[in-house]
C-alpha positions as CSV (number, residue, x, y, z in Angstrom):
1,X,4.6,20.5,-79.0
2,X,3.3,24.1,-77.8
3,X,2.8,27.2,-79.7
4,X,3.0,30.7,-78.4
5,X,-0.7,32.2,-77.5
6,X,-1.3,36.3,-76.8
7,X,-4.0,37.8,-75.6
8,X,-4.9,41.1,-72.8
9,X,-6.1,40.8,-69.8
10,X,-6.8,43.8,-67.1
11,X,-4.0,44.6,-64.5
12,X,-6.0,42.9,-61.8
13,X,-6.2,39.4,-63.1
14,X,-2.2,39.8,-64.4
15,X,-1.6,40.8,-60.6
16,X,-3.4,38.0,-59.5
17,X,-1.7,35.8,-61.7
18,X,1.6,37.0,-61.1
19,X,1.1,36.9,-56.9
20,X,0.0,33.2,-57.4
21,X,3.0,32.3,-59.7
22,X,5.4,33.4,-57.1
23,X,3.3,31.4,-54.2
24,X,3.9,28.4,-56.4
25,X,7.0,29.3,-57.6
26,X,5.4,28.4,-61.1
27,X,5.9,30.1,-64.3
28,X,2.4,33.0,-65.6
29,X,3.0,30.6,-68.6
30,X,2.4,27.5,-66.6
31,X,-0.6,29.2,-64.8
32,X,-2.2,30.9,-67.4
33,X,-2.1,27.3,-69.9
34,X,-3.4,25.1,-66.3
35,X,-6.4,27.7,-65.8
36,X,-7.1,27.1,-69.6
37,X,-7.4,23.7,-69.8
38,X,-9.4,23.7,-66.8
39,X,-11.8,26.1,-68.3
40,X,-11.9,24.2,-71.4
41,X,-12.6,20.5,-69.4
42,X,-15.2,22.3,-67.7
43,X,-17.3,23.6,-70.4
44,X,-16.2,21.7,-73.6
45,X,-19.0,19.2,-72.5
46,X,-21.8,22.0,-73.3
47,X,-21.0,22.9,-76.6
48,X,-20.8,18.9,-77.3
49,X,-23.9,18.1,-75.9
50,X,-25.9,20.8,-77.6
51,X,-24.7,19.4,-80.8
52,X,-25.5,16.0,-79.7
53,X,-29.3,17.6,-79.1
54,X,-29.6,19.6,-81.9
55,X,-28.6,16.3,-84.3
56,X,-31.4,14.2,-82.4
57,X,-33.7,16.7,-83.0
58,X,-32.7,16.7,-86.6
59,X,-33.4,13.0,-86.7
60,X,-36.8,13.3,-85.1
61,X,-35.5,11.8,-81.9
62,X,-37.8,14.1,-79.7
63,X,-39.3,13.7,-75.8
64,X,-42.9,15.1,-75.4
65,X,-42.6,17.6,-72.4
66,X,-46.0,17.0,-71.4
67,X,-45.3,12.7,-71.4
68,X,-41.9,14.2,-69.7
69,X,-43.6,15.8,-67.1
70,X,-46.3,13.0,-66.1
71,X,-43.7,10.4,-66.1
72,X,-42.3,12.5,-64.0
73,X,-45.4,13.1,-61.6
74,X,-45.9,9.2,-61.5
75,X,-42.4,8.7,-60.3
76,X,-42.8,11.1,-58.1
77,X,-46.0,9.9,-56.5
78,X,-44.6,6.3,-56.6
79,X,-41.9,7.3,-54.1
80,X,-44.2,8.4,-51.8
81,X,-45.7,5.6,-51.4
């Protein structure tokens, strides 16, 4: 099931949308719902993960930045070796 969406965009991007519509012989519709899934798959992930963060720290499930960084430094200095 879809449900009608509005929203403005400036004459360049609707020109750019409409020029690439005819290229693919593909509806603005079609174009405009593609480019926002593909904006939503590539930033859903942040919003999630900052959640997932901000509950750990809730729980008191922390990393020490200085152990961070010496574990770090040793791992580092081990492959050297």
């Amino acid at each position: 099931m879809s449900a009608p969406i509005a929203f403005r965009v400036d004459d360049e991007l609707r020109h750019r949308l409409e020029l690439l519509a005819t290229a693919t012989d593909r509806p603005l519709s079609y174009l405009a719902t593609e480019a926002l899934k593909q904006y939503l798959d590539a930033n859903e992930w942040q919003v999630k993960a900052i959640h997932e963060g901000l509950a750990a720290a809730d729980e008191g499930r922390l990393i020490d930045h200085n152990d961070l960084v010496k574990r770090w430094e040793e791992k580092r200095a081990a492959a050297m070796d």
